[in-house]
Structures are given as C-alpha cells and as structure tokens.
C-alpha positions as CSV (number, residue, x, y, z in Angstrom):
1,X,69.4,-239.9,-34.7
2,X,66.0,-238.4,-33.2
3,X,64.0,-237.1,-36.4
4,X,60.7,-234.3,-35.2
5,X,57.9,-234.2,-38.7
6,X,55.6,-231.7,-37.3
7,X,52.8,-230.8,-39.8
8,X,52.7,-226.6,-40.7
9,X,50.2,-226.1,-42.8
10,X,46.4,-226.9,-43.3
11,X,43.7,-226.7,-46.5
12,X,40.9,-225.2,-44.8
13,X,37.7,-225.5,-47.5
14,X,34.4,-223.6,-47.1
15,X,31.0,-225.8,-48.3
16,X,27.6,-224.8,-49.3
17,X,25.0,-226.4,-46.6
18,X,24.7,-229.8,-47.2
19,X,27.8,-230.2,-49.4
20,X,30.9,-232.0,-47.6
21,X,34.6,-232.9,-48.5
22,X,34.0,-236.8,-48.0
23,X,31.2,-236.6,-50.8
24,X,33.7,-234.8,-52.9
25,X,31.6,-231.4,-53.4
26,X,32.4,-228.5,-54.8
27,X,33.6,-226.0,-52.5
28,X,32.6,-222.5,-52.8
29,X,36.1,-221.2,-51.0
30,X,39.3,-222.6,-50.1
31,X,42.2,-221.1,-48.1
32,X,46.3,-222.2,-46.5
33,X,46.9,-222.1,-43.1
34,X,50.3,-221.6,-42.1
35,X,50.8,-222.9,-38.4
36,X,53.0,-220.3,-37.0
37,X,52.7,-222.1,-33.2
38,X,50.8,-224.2,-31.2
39,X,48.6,-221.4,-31.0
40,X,48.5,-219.0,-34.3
41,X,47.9,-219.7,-37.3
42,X,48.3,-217.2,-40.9
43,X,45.4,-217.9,-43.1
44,X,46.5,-217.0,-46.6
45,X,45.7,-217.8,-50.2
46,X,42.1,-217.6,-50.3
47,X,40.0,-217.9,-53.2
48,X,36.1,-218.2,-53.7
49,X,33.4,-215.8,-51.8
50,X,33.7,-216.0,-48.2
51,X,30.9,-214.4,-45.9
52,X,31.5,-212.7,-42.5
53,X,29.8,-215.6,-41.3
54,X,31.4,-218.1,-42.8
55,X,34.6,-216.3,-41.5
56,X,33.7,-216.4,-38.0
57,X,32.4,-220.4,-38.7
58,X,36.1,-220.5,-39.5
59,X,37.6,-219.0,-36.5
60,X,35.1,-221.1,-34.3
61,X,36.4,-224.4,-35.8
62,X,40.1,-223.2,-35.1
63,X,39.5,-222.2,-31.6
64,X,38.1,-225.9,-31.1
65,X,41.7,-227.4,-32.6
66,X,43.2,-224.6,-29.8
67,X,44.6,-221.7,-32.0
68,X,44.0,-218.4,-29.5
69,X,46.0,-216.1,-32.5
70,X,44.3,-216.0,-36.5
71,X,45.6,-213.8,-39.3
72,X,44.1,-213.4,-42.5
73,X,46.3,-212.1,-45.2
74,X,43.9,-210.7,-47.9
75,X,45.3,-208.9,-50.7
76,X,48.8,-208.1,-49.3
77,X,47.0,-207.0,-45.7
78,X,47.0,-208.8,-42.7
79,X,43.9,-208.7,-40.5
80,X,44.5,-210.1,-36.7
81,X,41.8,-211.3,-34.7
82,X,41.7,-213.2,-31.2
83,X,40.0,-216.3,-31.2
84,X,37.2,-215.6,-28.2
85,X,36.6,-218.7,-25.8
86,X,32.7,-217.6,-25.7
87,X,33.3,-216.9,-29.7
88,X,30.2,-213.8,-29.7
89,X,32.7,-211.2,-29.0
90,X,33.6,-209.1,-31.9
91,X,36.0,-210.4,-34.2
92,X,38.3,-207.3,-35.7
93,X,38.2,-208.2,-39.8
C-alpha cells in the first residue's frame, strides 16, 4: 500500500537582529502557516509585534521556498498579497 506524508504546516518565528532559533533566543513574534498548495500559503495565529518590514522580510523568505500566493489572517480578516519575483513592488496589507 503506497502511503504520501506531505508536511502542511510551518512555525514561522520573527528575531531581534542578532538573535537566532539555533541559539535558542527569544523571539519577538511567532506565527502558523498553513500550506494550502505548492504555492500558497495561510499565515495565521500570530502573536508578538510585527513590523511592515518584518512582514515583507517574511514574504521575501517565502517567495525563496516558492510560495507565489500569502494570506495573513489577522483578527478574523484575511489580507492577500502576491509574492513579487523583484519583491519592491507593493505588498497589499
């Protein structure tokens, strides 16, 4: 019997400079993503402060693991937004 695991969702945690996951910091925001498809993911669950550029630092890292489609769901709203290839387009929050 053929058996598919295909992983759906991803902790996505926001540092302060110089503070990392593998030296255990404290994170100042942390988020779900819910992989929708290969290329859209739902960003939900966020807690902590969260700038506009820490927001767009966010979209760049998931255009480079190839999501085209991001939602943020922020207090019952969802906010879509297109990942841009060149990434200085606007991005609609």
């Amino acid at each position: 019997m053929p058996i598919h695991i295909q992983p759906c969702t991803l902790c996505i945690r926001v540092y302060e400079e110089n503070k990392t996951y593998e030296n255990k910091d404290d994170y100042k925001a942390v988020m779900t993503g819910l992989i929708i498809s290969d290329d859209e993911i739902l960003i939900q669950g966020a807690h902590g402060k969260l700038s506009k550029k820490n927001i767009i630092d966010i979209h760049k890292q998931l255009g480079k693991m190839g999501y085209t489609d991001v939602i943020f769901e922020r207090h019952g709203k969802k906010h879509k937004s297109l990942v841009s290839k060149k990434l200085n387009k606007k991005i609609n929050l």
